[in-house]
C-alpha positions as CSV (number, residue, x, y, z in Angstrom):
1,X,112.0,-25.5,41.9
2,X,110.0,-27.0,44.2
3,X,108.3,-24.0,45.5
4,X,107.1,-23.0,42.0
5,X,105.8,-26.9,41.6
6,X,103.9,-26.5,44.3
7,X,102.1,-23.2,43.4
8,X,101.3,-24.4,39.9
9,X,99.4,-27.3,41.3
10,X,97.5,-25.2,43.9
11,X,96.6,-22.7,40.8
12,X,95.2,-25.5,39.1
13,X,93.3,-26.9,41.8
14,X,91.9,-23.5,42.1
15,X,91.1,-23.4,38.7
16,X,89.5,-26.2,38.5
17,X,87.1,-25.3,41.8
18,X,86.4,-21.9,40.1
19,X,85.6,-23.8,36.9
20,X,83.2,-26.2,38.0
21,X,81.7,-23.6,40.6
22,X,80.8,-21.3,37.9
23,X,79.6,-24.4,35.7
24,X,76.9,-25.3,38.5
25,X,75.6,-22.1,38.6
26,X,75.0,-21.8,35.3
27,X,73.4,-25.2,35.2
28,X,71.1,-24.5,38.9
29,X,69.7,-20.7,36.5
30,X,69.3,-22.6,33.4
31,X,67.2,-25.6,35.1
32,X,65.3,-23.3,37.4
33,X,64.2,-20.8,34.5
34,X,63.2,-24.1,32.1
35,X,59.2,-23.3,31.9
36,X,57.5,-26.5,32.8
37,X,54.3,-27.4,30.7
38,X,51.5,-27.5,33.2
39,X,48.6,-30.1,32.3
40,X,45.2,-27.5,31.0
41,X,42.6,-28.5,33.9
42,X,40.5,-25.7,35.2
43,X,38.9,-25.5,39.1
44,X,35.8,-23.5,39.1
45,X,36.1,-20.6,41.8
46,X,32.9,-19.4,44.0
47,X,32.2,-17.0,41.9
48,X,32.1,-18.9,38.9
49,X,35.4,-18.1,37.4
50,X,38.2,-20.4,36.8
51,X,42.1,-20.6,37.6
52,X,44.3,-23.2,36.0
53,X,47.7,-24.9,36.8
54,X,51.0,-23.4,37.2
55,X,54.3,-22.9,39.2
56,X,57.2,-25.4,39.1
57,X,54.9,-28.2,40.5
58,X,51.5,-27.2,38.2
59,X,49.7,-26.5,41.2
60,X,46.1,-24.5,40.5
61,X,46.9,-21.0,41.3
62,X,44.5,-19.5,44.3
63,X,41.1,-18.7,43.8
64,X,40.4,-14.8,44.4
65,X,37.7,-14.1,47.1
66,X,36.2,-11.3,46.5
67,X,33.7,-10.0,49.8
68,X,30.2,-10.6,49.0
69,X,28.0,-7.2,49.7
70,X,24.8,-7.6,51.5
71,X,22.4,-5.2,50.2
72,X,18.9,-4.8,51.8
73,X,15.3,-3.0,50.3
74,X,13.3,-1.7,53.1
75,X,10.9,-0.4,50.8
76,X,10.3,-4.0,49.1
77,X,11.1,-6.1,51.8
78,X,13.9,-8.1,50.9
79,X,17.8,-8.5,51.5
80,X,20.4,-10.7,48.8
81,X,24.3,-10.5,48.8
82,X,26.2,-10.5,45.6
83,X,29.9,-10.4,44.8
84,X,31.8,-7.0,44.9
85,X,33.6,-8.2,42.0
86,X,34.4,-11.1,39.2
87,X,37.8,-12.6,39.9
88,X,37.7,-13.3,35.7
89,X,40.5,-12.2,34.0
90,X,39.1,-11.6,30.4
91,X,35.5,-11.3,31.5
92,X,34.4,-8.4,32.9
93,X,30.8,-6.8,34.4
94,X,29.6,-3.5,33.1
95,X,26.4,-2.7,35.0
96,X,27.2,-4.0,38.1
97,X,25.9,-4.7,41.1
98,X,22.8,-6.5,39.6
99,X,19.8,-5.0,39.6
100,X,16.7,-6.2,41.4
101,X,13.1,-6.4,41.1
102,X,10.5,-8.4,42.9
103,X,6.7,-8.6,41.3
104,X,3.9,-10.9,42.0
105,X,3.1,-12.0,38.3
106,X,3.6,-15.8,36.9
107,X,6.0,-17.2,36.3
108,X,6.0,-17.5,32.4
109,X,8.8,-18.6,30.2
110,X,8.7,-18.0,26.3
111,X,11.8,-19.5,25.1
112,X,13.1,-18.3,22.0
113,X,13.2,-20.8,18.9
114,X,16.0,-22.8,18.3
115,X,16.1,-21.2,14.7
116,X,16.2,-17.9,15.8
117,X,18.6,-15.1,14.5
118,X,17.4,-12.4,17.1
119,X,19.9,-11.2,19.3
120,X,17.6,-11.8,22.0
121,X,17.6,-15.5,23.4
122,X,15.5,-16.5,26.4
123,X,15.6,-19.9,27.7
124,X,14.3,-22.4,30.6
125,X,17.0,-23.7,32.6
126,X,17.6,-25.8,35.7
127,X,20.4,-25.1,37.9
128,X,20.5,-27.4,40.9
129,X,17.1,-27.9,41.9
130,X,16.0,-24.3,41.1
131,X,14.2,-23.3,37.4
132,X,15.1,-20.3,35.7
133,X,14.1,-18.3,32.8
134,X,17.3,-16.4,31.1
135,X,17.2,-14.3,28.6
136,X,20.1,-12.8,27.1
137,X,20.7,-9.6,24.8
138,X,24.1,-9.4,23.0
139,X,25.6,-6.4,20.9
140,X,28.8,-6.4,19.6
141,X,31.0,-3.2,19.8
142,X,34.8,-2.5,20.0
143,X,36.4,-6.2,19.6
144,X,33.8,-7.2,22.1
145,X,30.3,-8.6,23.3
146,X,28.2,-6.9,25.3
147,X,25.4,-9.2,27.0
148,X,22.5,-8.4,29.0
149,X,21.8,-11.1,31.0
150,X,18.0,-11.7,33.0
151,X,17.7,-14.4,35.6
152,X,14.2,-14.9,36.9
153,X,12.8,-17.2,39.4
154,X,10.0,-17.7,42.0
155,X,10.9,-17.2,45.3
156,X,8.8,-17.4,48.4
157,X,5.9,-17.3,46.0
158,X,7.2,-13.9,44.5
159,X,8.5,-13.4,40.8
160,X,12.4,-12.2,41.8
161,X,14.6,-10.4,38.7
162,X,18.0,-10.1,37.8
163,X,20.0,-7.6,35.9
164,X,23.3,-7.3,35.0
165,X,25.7,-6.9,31.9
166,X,28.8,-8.4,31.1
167,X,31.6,-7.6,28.6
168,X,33.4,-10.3,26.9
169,X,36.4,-9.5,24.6
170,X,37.1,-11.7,21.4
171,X,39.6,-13.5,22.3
172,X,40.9,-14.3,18.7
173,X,42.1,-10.8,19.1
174,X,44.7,-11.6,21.5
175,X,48.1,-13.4,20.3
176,X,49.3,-16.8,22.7
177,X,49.2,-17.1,25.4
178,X,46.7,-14.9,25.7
179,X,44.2,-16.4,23.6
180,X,44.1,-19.8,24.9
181,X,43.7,-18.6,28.3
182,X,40.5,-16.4,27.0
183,X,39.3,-19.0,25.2
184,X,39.5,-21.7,28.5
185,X,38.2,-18.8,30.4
186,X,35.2,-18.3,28.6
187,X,34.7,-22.6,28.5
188,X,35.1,-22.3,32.4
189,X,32.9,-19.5,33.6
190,X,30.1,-20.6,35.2
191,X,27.6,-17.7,34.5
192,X,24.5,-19.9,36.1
193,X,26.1,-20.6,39.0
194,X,27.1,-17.3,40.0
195,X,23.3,-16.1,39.0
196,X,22.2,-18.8,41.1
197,X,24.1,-18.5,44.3
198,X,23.4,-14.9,44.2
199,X,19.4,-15.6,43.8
200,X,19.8,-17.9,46.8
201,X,20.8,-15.4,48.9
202,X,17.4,-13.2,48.8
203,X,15.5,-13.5,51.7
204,X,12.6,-11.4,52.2
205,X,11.2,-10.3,55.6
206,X,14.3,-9.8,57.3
């Protein structure tokens, strides 16, 4: 009598270990895959993307670095570095690396009118202590915008271009999260600063 006693009690202990073992389990997964809403801040990356919070303690994710290419024009006289690539996820170059081209005209700036519907704009701006005439040519095709962009600026008393196109995708298009993270993406990007720490890197004689 005893003997069976005894080895009822020892299979309840056991089922009560085996029940709350398999109970904290359960609770550890559940916990662990509960996705934590991370606050929307963006950091700015060198290149002038952006990456935003996430991982259990909304940390922003590592920026990308990409190598930056040195490329040099014997024929011209001058050297500049540019990205190899855009660490943007939405955004993406077409003709890329920029294109380049050093003249000895003025530096003139015709700004498009405010009230302009062209799909040409060109416009004066000041990045850091540096002015800069933009102009931009956009054409839609395919769910996206295609845009031509021209930074120009006087360097070392010479009239330096440049060239490059970017794509950007309508990010309506996409369904959540994907859209919001276009839409921040596209907020974030910091096309003049890329432009401009490129354009500070062309040195001419040597």
């Amino acid at each position: 009598m005893w003997f069976f006693k005894r080895r009822t009690i020892i299979l309840l202990v056991l089922i009560i270990i085996l029940f709350f073992g398999v109970g904290y389990l359960l609770f550890t997964k559940v916990f662990n895959n509960q996705q934590i809403a991370c606050t929307m801040e963006a950091k700015i990356c060198p290149d002038g993307s952006y990456v935003g919070r996430s991982g259990p303690d909304c940390e922003f994710t590592p920026c990308i670095v990409h190598n930056w290419i040195k490329y040099e024009n014997a024929g011209l006289g001058f050297s500049l570095e540019y990205p190899a690539a855009l660490t943007a996820q939405y955004i993406s170059t077409v003709s890329w690396p920029p294109k380049v081209t050093v003249s000895q005209v003025d530096f003139i700036c015709e700004e498009t009118p405010a009230e302009s519907s062209l799909p040409a704009i060109v416009s004066r701006r000041l990045v850091d202590d540096r002015v800069y005439c933009v102009s931009a040519n956009s054409e839609g095709a395919a769910g996206s915008v295609y845009t031509e962009y021209t930074y120009r600026a006087v360097i070392d008393d010479k009239f330096v271009s440049l060239t490059f196109t970017l794509r950007y995708p309508e990010c309506l298009n996409y369904d959540e999260p994907q859209k919001t993270e276009c839409q921040n993406e596209r907020e974030a990007f910091d096309l003049d600063g890329v432009a401009d720490r490129i354009m500070r890197t062309v040195s001419f004689g040597g």
